[in-house]
Every structure is written in structure tokens, then in C-alpha cells.
C-alpha positions in Angstrom: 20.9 -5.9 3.9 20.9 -3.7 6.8 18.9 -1.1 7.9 19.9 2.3 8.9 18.2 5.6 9.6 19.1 8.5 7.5 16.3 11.5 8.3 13.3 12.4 10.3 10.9 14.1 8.2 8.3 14.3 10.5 8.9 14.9 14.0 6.7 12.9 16.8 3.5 14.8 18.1 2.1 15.3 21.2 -0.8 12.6 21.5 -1.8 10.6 18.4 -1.0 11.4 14.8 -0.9 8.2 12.5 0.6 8.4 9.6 -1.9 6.9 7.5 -0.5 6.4 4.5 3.1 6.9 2.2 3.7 6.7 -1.8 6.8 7.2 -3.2 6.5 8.5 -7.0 7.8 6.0 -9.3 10.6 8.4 -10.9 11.6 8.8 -7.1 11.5 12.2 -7.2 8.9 13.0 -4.4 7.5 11.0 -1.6 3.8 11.8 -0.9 2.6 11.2 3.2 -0.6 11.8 4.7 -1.3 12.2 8.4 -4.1 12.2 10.3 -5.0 15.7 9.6 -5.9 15.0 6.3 -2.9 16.6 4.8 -0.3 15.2 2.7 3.1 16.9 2.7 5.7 16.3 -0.3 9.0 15.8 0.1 11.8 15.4 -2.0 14.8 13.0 -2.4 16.3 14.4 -0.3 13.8 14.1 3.2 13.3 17.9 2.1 9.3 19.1 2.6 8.7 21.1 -0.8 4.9 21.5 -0.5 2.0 20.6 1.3 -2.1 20.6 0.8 -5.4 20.1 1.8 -7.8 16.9 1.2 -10.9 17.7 0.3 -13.8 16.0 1.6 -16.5 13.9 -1.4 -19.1 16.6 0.0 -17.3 19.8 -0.6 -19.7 21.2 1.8 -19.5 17.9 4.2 -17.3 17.8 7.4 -13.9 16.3 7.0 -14.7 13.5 9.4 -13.2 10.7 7.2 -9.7 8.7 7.1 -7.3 9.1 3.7 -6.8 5.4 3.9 -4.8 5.0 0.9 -1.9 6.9 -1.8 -0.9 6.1 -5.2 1.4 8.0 -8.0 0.9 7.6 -11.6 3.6 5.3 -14.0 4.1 8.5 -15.0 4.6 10.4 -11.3 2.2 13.3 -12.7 -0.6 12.0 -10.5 -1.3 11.2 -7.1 -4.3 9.0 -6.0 -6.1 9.7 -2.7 -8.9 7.0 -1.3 -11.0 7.8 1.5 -13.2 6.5 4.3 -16.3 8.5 3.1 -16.5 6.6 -0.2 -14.4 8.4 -2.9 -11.0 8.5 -4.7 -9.4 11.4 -5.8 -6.8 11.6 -8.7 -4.6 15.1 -8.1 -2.7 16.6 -10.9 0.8 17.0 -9.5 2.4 17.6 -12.4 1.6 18.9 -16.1 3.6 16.0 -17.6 6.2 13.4 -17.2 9.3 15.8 -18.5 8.0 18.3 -15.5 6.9 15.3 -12.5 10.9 15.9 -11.2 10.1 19.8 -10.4 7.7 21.8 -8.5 5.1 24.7 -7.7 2.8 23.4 -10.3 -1.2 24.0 -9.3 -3.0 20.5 -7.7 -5.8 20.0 -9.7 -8.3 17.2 -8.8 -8.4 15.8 -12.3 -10.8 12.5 -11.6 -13.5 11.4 -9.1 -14.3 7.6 -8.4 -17.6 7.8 -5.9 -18.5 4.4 -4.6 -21.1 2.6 -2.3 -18.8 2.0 0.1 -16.0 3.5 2.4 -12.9 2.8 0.0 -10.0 0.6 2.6 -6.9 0.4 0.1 -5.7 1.5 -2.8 -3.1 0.2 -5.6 -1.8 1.3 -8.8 0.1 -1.2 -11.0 2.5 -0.2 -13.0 1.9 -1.4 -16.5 -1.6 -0.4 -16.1 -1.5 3.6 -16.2 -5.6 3.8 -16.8 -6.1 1.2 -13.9 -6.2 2.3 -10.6 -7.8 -0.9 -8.1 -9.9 0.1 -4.9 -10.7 -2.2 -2.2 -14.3 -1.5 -0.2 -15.1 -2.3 2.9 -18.1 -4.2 1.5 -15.6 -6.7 0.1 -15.9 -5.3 -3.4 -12.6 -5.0 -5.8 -13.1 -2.0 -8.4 -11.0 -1.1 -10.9 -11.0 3.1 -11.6 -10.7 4.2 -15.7 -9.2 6.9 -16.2 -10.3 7.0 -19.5 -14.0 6.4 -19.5 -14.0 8.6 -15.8 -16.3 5.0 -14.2 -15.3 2.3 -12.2 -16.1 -1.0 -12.2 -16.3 -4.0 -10.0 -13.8 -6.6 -10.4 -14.8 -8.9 -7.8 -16.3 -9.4 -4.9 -14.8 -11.7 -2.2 -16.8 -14.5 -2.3 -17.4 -15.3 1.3 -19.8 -13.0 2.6 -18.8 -10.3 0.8 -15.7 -9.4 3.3 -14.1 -6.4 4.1 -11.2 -5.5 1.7 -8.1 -5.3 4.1 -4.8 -4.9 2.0 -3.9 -4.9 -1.7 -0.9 -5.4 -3.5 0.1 -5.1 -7.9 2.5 -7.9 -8.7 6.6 -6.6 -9.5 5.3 -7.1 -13.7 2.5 -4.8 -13.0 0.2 -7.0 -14.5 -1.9 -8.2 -11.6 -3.3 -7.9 -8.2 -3.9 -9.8 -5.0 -6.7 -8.8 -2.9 -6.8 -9.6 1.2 -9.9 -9.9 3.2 -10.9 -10.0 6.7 -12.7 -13.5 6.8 -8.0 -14.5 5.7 -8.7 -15.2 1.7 -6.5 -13.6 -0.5 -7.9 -13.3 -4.0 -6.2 -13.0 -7.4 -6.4 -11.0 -10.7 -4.4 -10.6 -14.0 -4.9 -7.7 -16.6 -3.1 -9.7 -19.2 -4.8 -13.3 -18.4 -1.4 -15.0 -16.9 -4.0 -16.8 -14.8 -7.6 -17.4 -14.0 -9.4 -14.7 -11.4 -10.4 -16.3 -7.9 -9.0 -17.6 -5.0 -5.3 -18.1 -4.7 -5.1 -19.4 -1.1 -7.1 -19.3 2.2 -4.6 -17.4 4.9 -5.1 -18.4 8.9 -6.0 -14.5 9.7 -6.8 -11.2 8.3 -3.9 -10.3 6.4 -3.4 -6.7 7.2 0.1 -6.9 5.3 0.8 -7.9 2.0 2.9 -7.2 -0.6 4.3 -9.4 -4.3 8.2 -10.0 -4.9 9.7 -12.8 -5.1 6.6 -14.6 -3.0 3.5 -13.2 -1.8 3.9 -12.2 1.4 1.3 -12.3 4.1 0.8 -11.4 8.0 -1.4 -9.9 10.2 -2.4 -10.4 13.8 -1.0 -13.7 14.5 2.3 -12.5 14.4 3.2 -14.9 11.6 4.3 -14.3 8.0 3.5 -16.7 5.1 5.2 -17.0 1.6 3.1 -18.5 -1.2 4.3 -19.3 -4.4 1.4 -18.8 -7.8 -0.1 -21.3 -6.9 -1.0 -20.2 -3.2 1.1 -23.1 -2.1 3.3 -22.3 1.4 6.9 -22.3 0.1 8.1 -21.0 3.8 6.6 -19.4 6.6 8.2 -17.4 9.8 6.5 -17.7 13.6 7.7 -14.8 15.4 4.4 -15.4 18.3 6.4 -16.7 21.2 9.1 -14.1 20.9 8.4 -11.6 24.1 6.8 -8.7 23.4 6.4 -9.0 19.7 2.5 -7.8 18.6 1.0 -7.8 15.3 2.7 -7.0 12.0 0.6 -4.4 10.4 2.3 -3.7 6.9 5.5 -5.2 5.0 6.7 -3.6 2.4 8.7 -5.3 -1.1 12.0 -3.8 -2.3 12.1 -3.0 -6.3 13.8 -6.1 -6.9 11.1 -8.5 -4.8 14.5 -9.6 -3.2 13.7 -8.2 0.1 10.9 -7.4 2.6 10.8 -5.6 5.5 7.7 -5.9 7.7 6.7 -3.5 10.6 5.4 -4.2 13.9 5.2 -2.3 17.7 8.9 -0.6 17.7 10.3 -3.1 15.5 11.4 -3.5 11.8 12.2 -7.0 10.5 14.4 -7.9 7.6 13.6 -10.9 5.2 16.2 -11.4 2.0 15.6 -14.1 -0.1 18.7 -16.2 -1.0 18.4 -17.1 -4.7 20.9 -19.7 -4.3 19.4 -22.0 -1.5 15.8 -20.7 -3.0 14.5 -19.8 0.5 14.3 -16.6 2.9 16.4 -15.2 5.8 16.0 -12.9 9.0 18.4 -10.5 9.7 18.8 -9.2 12.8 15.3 -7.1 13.6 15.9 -3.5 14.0 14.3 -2.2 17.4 13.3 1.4 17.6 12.8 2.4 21.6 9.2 4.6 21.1 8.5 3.8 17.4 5.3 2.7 18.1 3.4 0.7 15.9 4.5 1.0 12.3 1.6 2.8 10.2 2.8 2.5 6.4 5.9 1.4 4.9 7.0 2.8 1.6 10.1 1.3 -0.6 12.1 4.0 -2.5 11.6 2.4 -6.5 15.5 2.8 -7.4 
């Protein structure tokens, strides 16, 4: 698979202005990104914006001095998770039901609120759990949001020192999560009891990126990527440290199929496909983007 550019939908700005987040809705009608403004724009399929709001902070009469670290649509693409560094999730009403989540100009309604303890650090949403939306804290916690009691409640808690929730990721079944902390464990839990909760391997350093497809896929500043299999055994891992100028890979991102990941790093996008036949994975040839930057978020298109 090879990479090519197709549309700008945000032009650079002058000084910084991360992109701090991306969701694409699962009926791939509208992708949701958030800046460092504390906006998120929607576009369509077509790289079109077709609408644009606010964030609100969890004090409405607060300062908006926090981070949206984290978006999530619905199963359904009528709703769009926000979390936030000043301890809350928000669930927007995009749309007034599944038949209508293709069109737009509906109202955004905040429909739910999920305050925590802690500043929230990532967000997931699994598919096959449309109640269940997971939050990782930055006090190492793992919640899991109901949307139909309107609570959350912990799911875990790392168990080393109560570490700082760094990534999260919702298996391709939709059916369970993996966890990442900063002390390099990556935790494991199953809605439908495929396997017990805990540990599922220890990783050599934080793993900012992760994402489930075929393997679980794991990097962070070490500039090296780790596939485990279930188990948390090493089925194959990928050293890119001694290549010049390479720096840390902060997100990958899993194709619908798990068959493909593509990781970003400082002007750089790497291709891994896994070869069914010879059960392992390939590089292609990395894409280099001259003033990219370092990659923010990474987002994979659900068709």
C-alpha cells in the first residue's frame, strides 16, 4: 500500500497550532478535528469544512485554559465524544438519529457529562459497545462512561504506582481494550470475558502509540515498534533508532481491516502491511513530508 496526499484541510499557521486530536465517524460521513483553540471543525468526505463549534469548558464560568485531549463518534455517528485536561468528557449530539448522521445543520447539544478526579489523557469508544465509552486519567485510572445510567466507573487502575494513562486502543471485534501507561505496561480488558483483565505485557518505554489489528502495536520514544500477539508475546519488532534523523513515533494508526498500520513521527509517515501468507510484517518505503512536523493524531477512514 502506498501513500498519497489527496487534500489539505487545514492550512499551516503561523507559530504553533497542534492538532490535538481527529475522529472519523464510523458511517464515514464526517471527520471531526480539534485544534489547539479548542474548536473542532467538521468536514465531510469530501475534505469539505461543513461546520464548526466551540468547546466548552467543565466550569461554564471557568477559563478555557485546558487541552481537548481526545475525540470519539458513536456506532451510530450521532455522537461525538470530547475529553479534556480539566477533568470532564463531553458527549455532543451531532445528529438526531442514525437515518440523519449522513446530513447536516442539526443543533449540538451536550447530551452527557462524565466529571472525574483527574485530568482525562485518552479516550476510546469500541464499537460493539455503543453505552461504553473508556477514559484514561492521568492518575492511571481506566473508567468506563454509561451512557445509560449517566456515571462512570473505574475499570482499573494500573497497578504500578498508579501511572499515568498514556494511549488507549478498542480491539478490531469491538469487544475489548488495551490500556498504555507511562511507567511501559500495557493493560488488558474484555467486555465479553474472551480473557482475564490485567497485564498483557511489560513494554521497554511509555507507549505513546498504540493501536489493535492484526497485532498490538506499540512505540513511543525509543523509536521502536513492538508487535504482540494475545498473549503479550513479541511476534516481531521494527528498530528504526540508528536511522539519521528519525525521533519518536508519537501515534500509529490501524487500517479497518488490521492489515495495515501507519505510524507518524518528525516529517515522516511509515508503512507496515502484514503479509498473511509469510504471517509477518513489511515496511514500505517511509513517506517524508519536508515541514510536516511532528505528527499530532492519525485517523483511519473506516471503509
Amino acid at each position: 500500500m502506498q501513500l498519497k496526499h489527496l487534500h489539505t484541510l487545514l492550512q499551516a499557521q503561523d507559530g504553533a497550532a497542534k492538532v490535538t486530536a481527529l475522529a472519523w465517524s464510523p458511517n464515514n460521513a464526517k471527520l471531526a478535528v480539534c485544534t489547539a483553540d479548542r474548536h473542532i471543525a467538521l468536514f465531510d468526505e469530501n475534505g469539505e469544512r461543513r461546520d464548526k463549534f466551540s468547546t466548552k469548558p467543565a466550569n461554564s464560568e471557568g477559563p478555557k485554559n485546558y487541552v481537548v485531549t481526545g475525540l470519539e463518534w458513536s456506532p451510530d455517528s450521532t455522537k461525538l465524544a470530547v475529553a479534556q485536561s480539566d477533568k470532564i468528557v463531553f458527549v455532543y449530539s451531532i445528529a438526531s438519529s442514525p437515518e440523519t448522521a449522513a446530513e447536516w445543520g442539526e443543533k449540538k447539544v451536550i447530551n452527557f457529562k462524565f466529571a472525574v478526579q483527574a485530568p482525562v489523557t485518552c479516550l476510546t469508544w469500541p464499537h460493539n459497545q455503543p453505552n461504553y465509552i473508556i477514559m484514561g486519567l492521568s492518575d492511571g485510572q481506566v473508567r468506563v462512561a454509561n451512557l445509560k445510567s449517566n456515571k462512570s466507573q473505574k475499570l482499573y487502575t494500573s497497578d504500578q504506582a498508579n501511572s499515568f494513562v498514556v494511549s488507549l486502543a478498542s480491539s478490531p471485534d469491538g469487544n475489548s481494550i488495551i490500556s498504555g501507561h507511562a511507567n511501559g505496561c500495557i493493560n488488558r480488558y474484555s467486555f465479553d470475558g474472551a480473557f482475564q483483565p490485567g497485564i498483557l505485557t511489560q513494554h521497554p518505554t511509555a507507549p505513546y502509540a498504540l493501536a489493535w489489528g492484526q497485532h498490538i502495536a506499540a512505540a513511543g520514544a525509543d523509536r521502536r515498534v513492538q508487535l504482540y500477539d494475545l498473549d503479550g508475546r513479541i511476534v516481531q519488532q521494527f528498530d528504526f533508532s540508528r536511522e539519521t534523523g528519525e525521533r519518536e513515533i508519537g501515534t500509529i494508526a490501524a487500517s479497518p481491516s488490521g492489515q495495515t498500520l501507519v505510524l507518524g513521527s518528525y516529517n515522516k509517515l511509515r508503512v507496515l502491511n502484514f503479509n498473511s501468507r509469510r504471517n509477518q510484517w513489511d515496511q514500505i518505503t517511509p513517506r517524508e513530508v519536508e515541514n510536516l512536523y511532528t505528527v499530532t493524531a492519525l485517523k483511519w477512514r473506516p471503509d
